[in-house]
LOTI-262787 format. One record per residue: residue number from 0; residue in one letter; x, y, z of N, C-alpha, C in turn. Coordinates in nm, 4 decimals. Layout:
N
<dose><seq>NUM</seq><type>a</type><n_X>X</n_X><n_Y>Y</n_Y><n_Z>Z</n_Z><ca_X>X</ca_X><ca_Y>Y</ca_Y><ca_Z>Z</ca_Z><c_X>X</c_X><c_Y>Y</c_Y><c_Z>Z</c_Z></dose>
...
This chain:
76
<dose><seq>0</seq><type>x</type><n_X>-0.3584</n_X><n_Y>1.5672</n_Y><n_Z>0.5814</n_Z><ca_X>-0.3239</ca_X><ca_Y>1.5091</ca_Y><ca_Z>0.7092</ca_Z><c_X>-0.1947</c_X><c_Y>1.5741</c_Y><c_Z>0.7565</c_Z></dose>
<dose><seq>1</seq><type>x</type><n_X>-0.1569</n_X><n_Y>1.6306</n_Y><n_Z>0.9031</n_Z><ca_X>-0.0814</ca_X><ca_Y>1.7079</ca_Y><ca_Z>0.8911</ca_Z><c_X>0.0550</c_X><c_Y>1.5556</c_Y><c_Z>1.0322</c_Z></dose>
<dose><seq>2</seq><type>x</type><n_X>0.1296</n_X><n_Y>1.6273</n_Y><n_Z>1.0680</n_Z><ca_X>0.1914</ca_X><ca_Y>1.5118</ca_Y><ca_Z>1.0980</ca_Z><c_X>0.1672</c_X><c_Y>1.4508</c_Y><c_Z>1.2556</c_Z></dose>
<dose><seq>3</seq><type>x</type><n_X>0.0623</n_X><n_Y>1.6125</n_Y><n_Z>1.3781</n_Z><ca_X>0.0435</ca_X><ca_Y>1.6602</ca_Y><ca_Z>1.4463</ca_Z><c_X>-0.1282</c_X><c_Y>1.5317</c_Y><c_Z>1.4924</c_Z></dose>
<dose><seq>4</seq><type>x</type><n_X>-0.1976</n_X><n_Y>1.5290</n_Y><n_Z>1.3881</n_Z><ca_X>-0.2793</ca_X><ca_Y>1.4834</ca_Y><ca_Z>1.3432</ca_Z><c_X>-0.2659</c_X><c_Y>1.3492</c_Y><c_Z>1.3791</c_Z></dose>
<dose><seq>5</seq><type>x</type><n_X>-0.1535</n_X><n_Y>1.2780</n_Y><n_Z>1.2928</n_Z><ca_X>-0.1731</ca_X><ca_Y>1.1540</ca_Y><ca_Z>1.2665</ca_Z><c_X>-0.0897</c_X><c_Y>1.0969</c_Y><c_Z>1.4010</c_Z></dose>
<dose><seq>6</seq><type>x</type><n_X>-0.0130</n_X><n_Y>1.1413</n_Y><n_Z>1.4542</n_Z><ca_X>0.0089</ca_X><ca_Y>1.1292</ca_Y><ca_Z>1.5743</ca_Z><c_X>-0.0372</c_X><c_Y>1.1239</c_Y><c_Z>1.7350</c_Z></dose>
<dose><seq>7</seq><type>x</type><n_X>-0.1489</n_X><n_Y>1.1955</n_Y><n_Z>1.7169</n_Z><ca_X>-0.2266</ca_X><ca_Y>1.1879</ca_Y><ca_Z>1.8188</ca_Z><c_X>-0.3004</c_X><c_Y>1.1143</c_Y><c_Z>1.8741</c_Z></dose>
<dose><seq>8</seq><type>x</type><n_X>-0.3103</n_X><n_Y>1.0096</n_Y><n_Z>1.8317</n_Z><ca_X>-0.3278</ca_X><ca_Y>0.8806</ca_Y><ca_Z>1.8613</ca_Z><c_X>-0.2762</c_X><c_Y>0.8281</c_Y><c_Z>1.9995</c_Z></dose>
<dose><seq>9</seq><type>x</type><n_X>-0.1277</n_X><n_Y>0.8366</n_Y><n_Z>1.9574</n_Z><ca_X>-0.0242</ca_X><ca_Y>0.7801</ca_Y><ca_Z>2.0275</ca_Z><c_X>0.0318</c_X><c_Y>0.8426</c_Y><c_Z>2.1007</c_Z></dose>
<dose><seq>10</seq><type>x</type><n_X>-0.0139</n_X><n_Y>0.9892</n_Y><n_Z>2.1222</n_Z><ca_X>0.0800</ca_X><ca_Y>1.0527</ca_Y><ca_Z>2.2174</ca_Z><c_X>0.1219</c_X><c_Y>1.0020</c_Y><c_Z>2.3353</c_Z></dose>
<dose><seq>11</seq><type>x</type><n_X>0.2345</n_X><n_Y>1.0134</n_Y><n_Z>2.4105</n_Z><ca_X>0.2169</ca_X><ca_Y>0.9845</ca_Y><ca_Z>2.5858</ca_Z><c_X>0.2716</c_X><c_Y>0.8253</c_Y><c_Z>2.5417</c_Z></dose>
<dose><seq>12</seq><type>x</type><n_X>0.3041</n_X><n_Y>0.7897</n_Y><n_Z>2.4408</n_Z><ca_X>0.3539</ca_X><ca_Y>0.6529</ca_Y><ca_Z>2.4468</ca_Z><c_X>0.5142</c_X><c_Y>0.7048</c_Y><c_Z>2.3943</c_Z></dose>
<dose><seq>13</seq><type>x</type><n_X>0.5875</n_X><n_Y>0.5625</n_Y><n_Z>2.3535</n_Z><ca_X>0.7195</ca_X><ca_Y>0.6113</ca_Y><ca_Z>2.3116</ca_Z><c_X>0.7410</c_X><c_Y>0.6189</c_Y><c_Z>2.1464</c_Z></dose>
<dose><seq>14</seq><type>x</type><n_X>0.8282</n_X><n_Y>0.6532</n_Y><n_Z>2.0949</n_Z><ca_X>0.8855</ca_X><ca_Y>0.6450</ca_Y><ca_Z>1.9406</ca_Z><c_X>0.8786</c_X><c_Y>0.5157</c_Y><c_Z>1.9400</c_Z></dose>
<dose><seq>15</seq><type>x</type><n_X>0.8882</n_X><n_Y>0.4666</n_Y><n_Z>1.7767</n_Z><ca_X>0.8643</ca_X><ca_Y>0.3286</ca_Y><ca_Z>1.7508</ca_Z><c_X>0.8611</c_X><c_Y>0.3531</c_Y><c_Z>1.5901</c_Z></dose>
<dose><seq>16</seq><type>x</type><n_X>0.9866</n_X><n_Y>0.2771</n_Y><n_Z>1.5506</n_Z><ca_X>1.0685</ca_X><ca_Y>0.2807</ca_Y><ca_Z>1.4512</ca_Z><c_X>0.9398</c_X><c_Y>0.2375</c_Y><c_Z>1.3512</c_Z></dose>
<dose><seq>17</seq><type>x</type><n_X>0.9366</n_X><n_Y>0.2634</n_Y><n_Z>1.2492</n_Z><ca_X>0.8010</ca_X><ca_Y>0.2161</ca_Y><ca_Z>1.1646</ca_Z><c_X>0.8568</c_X><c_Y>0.0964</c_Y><c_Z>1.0703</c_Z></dose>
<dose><seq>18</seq><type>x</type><n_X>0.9778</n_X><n_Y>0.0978</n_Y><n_Z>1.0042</n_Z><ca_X>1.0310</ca_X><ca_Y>0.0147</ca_Y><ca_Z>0.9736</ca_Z><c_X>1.0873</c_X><c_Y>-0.1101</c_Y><c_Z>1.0591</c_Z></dose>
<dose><seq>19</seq><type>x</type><n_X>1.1292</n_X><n_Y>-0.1445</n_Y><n_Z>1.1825</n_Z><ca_X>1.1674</ca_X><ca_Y>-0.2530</ca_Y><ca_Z>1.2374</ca_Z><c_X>1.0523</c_X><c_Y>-0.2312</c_Y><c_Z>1.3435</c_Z></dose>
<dose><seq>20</seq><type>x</type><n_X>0.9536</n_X><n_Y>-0.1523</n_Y><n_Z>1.3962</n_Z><ca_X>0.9195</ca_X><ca_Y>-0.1483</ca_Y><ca_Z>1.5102</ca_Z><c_X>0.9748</c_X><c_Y>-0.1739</c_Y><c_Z>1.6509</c_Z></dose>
<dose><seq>21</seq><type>x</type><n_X>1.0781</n_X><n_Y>-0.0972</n_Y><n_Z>1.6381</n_Z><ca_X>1.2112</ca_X><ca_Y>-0.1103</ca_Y><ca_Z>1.7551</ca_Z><c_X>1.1465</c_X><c_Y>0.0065</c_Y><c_Z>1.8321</c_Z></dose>
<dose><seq>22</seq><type>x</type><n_X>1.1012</n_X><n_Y>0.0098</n_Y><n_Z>2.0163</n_Z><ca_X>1.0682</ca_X><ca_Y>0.1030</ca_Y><ca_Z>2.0577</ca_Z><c_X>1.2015</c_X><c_Y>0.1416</c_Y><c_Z>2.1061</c_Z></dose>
<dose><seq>23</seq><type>x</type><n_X>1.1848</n_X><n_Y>0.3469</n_Y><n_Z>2.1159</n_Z><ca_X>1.2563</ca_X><ca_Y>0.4178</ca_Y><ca_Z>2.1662</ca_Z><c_X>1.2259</c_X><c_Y>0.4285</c_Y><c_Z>2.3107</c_Z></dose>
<dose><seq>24</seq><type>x</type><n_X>1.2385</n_X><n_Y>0.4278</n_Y><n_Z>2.4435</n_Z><ca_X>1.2535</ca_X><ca_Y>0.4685</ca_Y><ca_Z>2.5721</ca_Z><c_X>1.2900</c_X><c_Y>0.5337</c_Y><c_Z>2.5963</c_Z></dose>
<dose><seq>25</seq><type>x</type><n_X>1.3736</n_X><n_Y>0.6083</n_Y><n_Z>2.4868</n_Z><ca_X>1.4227</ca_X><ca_Y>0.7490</ca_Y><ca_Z>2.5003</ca_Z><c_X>1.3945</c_X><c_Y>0.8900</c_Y><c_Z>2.4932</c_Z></dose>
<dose><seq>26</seq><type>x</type><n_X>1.2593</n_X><n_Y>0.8252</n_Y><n_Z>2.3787</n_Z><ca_X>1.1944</ca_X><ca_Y>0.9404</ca_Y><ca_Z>2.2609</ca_Z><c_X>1.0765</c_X><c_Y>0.9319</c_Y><c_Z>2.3126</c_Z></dose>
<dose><seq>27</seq><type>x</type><n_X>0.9887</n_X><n_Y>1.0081</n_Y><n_Z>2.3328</n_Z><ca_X>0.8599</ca_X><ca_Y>0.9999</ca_Y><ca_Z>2.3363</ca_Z><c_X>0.7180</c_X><c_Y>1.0281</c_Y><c_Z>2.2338</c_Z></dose>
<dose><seq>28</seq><type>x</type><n_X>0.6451</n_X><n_Y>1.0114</n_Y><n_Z>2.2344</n_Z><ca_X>0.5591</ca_X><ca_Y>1.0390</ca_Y><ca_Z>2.0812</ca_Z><c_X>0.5510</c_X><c_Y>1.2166</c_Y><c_Z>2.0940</c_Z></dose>
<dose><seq>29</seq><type>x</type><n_X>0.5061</n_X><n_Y>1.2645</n_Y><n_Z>2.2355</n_Z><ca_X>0.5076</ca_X><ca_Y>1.4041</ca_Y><ca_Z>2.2356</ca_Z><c_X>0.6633</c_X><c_Y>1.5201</c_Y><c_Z>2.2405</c_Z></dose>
<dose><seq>30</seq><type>x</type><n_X>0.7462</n_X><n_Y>1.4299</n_Y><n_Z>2.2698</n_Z><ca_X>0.8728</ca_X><ca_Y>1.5127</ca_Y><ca_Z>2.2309</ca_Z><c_X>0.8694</c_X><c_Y>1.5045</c_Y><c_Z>2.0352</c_Z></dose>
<dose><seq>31</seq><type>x</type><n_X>0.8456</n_X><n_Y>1.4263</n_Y><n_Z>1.9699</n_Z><ca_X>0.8438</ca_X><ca_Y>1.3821</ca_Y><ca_Z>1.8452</ca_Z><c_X>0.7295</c_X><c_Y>1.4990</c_Y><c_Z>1.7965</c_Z></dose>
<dose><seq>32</seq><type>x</type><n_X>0.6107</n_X><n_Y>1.4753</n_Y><n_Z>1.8708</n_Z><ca_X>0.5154</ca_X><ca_Y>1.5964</ca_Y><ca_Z>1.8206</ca_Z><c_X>0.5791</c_X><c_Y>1.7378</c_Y><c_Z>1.7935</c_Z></dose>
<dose><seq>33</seq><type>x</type><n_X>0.6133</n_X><n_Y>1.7380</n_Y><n_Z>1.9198</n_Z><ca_X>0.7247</ca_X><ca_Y>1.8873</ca_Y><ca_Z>1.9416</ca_Z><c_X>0.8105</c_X><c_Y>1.9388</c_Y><c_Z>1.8375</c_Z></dose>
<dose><seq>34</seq><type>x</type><n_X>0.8861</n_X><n_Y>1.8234</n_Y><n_Z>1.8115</n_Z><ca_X>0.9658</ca_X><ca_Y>1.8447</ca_Y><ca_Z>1.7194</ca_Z><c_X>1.0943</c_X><c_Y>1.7943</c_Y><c_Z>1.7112</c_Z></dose>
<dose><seq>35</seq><type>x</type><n_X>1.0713</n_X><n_Y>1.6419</n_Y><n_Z>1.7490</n_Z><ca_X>1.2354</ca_X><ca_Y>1.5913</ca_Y><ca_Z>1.8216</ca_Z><c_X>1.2545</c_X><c_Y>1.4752</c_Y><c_Z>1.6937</c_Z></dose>
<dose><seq>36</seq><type>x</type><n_X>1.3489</n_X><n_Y>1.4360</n_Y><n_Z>1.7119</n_Z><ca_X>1.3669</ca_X><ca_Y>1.3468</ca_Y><ca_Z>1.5779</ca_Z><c_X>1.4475</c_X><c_Y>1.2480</c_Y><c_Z>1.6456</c_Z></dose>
<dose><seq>37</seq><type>x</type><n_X>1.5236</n_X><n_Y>1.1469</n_Y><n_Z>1.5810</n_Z><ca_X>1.5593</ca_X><ca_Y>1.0254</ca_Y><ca_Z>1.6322</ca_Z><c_X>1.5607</c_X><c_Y>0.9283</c_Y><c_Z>1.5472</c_Z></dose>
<dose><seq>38</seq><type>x</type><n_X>1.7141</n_X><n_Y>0.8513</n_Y><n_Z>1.5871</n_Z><ca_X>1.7714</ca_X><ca_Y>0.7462</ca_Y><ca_Z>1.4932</ca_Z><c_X>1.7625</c_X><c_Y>0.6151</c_Y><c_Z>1.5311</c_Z></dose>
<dose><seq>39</seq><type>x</type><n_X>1.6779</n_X><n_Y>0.4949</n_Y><n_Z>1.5040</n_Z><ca_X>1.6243</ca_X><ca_Y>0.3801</ca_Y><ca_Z>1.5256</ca_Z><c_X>1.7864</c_X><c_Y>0.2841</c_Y><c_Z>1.5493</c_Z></dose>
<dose><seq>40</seq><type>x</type><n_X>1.8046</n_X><n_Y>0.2678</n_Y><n_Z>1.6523</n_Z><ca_X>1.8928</ca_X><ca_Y>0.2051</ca_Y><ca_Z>1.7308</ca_Z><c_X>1.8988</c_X><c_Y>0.0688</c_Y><c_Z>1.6545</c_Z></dose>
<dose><seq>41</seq><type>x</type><n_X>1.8045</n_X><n_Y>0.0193</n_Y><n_Z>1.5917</n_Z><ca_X>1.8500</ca_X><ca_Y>-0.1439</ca_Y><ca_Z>1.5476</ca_Z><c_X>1.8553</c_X><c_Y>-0.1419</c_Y><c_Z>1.4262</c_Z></dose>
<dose><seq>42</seq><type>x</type><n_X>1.7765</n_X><n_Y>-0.0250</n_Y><n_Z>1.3370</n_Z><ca_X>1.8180</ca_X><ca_Y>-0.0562</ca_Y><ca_Z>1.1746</ca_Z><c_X>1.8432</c_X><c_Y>0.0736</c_Y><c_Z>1.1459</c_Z></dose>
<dose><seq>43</seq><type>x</type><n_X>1.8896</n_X><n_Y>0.2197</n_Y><n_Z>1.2145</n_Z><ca_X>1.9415</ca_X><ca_Y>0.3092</ca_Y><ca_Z>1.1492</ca_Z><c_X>1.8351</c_X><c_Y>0.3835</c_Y><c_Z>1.1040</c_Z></dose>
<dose><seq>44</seq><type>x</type><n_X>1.7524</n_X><n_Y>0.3895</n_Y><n_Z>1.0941</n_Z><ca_X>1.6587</ca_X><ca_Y>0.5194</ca_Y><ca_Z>1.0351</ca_Z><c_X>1.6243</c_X><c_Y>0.6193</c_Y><c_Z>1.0837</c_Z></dose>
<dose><seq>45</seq><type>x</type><n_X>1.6616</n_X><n_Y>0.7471</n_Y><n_Z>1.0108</n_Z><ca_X>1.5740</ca_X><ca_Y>0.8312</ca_Y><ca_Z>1.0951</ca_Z><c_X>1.4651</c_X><c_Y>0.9010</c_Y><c_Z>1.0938</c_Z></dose>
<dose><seq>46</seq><type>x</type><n_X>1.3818</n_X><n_Y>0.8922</n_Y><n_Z>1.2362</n_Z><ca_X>1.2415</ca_X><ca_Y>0.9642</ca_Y><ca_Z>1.2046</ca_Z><c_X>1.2093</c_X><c_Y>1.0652</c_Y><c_Z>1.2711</c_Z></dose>
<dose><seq>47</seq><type>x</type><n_X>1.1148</n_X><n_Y>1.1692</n_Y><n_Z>1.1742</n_Z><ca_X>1.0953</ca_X><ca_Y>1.3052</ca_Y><ca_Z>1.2974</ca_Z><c_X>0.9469</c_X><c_Y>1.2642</c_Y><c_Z>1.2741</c_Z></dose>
<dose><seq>48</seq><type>x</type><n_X>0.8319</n_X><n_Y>1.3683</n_Y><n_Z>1.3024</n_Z><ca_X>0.6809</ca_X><ca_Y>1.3723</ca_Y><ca_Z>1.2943</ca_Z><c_X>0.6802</c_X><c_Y>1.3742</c_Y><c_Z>1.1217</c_Z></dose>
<dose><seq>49</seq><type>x</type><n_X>0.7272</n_X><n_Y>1.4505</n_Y><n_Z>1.0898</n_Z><ca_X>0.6719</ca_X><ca_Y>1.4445</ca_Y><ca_Z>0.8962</ca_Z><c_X>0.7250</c_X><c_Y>1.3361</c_Y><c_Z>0.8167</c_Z></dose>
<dose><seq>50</seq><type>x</type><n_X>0.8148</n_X><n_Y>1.2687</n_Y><n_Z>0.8751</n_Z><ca_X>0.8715</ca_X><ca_Y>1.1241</ca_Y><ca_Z>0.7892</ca_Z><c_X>0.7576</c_X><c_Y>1.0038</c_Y><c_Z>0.8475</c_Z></dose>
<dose><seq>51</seq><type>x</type><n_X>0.7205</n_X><n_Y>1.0447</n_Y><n_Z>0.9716</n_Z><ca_X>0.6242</ca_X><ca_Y>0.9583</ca_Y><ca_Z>1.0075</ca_Z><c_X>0.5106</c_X><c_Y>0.9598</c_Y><c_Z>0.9903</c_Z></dose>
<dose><seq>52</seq><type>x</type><n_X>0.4710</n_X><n_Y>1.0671</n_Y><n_Z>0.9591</n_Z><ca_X>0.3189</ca_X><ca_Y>1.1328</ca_Y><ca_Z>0.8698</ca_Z><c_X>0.3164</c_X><c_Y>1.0502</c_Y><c_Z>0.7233</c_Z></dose>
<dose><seq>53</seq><type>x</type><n_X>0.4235</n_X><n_Y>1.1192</n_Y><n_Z>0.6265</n_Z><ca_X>0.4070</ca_X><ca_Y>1.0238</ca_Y><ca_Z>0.5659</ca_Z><c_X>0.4241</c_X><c_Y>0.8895</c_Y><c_Z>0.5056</c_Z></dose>
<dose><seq>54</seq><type>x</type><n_X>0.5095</n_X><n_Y>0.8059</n_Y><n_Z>0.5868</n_Z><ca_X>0.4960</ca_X><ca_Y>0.6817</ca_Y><ca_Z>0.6303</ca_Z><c_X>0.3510</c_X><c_Y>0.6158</c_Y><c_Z>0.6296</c_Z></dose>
<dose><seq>55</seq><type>x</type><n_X>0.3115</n_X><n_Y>0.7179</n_Y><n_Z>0.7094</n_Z><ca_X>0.1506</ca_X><ca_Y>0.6463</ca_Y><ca_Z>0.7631</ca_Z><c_X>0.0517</c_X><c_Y>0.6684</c_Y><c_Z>0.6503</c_Z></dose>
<dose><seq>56</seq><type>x</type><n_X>0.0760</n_X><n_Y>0.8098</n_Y><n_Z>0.6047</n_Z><ca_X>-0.0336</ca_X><ca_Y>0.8171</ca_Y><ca_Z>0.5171</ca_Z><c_X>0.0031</c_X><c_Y>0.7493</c_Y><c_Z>0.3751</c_Z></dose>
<dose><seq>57</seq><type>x</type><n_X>0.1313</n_X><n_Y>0.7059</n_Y><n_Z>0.3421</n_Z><ca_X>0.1551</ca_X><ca_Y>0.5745</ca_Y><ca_Z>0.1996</ca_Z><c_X>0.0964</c_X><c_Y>0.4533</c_Y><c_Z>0.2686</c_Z></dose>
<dose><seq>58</seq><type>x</type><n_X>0.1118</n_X><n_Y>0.4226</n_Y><n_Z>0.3504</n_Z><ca_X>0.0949</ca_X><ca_Y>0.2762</ca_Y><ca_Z>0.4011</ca_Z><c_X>-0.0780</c_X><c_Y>0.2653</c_Y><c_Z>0.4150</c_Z></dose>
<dose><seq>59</seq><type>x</type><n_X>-0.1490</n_X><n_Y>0.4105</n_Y><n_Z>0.4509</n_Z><ca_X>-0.2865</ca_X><ca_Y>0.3951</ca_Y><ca_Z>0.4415</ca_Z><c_X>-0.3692</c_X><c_Y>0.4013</c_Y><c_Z>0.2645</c_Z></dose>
<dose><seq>60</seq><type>x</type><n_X>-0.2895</n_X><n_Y>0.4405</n_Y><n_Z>0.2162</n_Z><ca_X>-0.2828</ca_X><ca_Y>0.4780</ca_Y><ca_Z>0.1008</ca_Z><c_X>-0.2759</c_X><c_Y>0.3567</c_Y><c_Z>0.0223</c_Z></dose>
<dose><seq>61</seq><type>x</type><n_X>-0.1648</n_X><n_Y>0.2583</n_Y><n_Z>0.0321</n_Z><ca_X>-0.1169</ca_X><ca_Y>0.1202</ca_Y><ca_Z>-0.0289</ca_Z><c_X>-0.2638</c_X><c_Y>0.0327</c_Y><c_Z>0.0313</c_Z></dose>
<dose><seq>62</seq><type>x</type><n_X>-0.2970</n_X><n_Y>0.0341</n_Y><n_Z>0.1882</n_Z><ca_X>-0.3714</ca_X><ca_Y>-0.0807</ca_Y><ca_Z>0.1998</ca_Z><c_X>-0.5458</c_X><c_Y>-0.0594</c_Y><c_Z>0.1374</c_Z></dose>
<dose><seq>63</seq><type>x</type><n_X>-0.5695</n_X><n_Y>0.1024</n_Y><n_Z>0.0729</n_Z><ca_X>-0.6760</ca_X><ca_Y>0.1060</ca_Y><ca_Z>0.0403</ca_Z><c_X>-0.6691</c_X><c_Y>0.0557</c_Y><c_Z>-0.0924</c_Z></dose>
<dose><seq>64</seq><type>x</type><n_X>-0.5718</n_X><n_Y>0.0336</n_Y><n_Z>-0.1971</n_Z><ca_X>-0.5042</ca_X><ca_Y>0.0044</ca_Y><ca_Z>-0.3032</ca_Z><c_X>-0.5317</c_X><c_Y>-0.1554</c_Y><c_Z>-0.3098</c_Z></dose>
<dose><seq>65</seq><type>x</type><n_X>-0.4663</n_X><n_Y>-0.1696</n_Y><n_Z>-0.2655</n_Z><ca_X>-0.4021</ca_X><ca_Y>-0.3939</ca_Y><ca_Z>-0.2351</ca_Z><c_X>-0.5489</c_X><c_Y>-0.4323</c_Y><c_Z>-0.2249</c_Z></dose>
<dose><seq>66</seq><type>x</type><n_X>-0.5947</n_X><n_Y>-0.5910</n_Y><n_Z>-0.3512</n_Z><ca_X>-0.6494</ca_X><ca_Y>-0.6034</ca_Y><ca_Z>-0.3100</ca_Z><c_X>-0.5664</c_X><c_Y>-0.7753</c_Y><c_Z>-0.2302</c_Z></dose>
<dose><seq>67</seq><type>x</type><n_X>-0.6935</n_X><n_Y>-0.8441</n_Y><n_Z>-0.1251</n_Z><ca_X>-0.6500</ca_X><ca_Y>-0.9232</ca_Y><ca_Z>-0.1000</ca_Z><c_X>-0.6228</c_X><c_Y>-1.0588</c_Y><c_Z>-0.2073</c_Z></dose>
<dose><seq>68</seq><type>x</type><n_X>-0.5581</n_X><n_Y>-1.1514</n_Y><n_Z>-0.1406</n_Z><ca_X>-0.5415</ca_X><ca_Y>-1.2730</ca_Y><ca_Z>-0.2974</ca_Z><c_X>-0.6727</c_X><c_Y>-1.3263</c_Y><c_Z>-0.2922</c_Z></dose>
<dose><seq>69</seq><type>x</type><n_X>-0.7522</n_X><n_Y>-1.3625</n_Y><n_Z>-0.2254</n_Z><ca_X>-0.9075</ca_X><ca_Y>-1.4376</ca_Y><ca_Z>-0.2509</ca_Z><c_X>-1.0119</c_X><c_Y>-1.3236</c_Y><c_Z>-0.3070</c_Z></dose>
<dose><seq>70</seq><type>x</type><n_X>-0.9918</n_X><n_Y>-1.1923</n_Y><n_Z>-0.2977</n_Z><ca_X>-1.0898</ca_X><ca_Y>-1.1622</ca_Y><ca_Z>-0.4286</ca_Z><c_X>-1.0139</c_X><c_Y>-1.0834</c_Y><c_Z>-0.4966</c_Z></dose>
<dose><seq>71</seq><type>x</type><n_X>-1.1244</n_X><n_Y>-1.1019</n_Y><n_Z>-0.6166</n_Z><ca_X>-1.0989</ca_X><ca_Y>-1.0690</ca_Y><ca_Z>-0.7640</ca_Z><c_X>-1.0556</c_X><c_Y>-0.8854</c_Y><c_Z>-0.7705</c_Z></dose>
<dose><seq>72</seq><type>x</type><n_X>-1.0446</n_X><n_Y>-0.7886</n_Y><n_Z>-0.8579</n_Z><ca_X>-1.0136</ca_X><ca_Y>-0.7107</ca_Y><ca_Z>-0.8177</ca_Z><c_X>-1.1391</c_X><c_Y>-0.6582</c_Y><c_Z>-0.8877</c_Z></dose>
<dose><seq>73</seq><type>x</type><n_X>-1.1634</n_X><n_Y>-0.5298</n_Y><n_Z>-0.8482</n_Z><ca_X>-1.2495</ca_X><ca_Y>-0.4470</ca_Y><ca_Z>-0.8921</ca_Z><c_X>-1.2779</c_X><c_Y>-0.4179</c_Y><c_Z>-1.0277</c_Z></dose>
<dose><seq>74</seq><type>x</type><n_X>-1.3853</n_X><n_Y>-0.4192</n_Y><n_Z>-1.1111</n_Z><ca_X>-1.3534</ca_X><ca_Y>-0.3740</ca_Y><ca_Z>-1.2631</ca_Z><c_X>-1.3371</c_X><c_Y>-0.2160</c_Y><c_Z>-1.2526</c_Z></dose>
<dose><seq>75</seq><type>x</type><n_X>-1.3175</n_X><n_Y>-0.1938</n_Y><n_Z>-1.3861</n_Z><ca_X>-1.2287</ca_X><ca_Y>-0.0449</ca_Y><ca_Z>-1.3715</ca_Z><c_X>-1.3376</c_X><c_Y>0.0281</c_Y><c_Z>-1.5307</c_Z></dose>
């Protein structure tokens, strides 16, 4: 998954902190594609396209993982 990829979704919208979900109005998803980076105004983080790539792809990664608490887990 490249970071170009997982972004494209969202292009044409704004940055949006992945940790607080604080939107940027400043940043845009396609300046970010480009290659712009940016520091989350309410908790300090910073994100460019590849911190947010893989952000997305652990977090897709964790929820294929987790199971829920009402079932049992898979035998192995």
């Amino acid at each position: 998954m490249t970071a170009s990829s997982t972004l494209a979704p969202a292009l044409g919208g704004h940055a949006t902190c992945l940790s607080c979900h604080t939107v940027d109005l400043t940043v845009t998803d396609s300046a970010v594609a480009a290659g712009a980076d940016w520091r989350c105004v309410r908790c300090g983080q910073r994100w460019d396209a590849r911190r947010l790539a893989a952000v997305t792809a652990y977090t897709q990664w964790l929820s294929e993982r987790t199971v829920p608490a009402n079932q049992p887990e898979p035998s192995r």
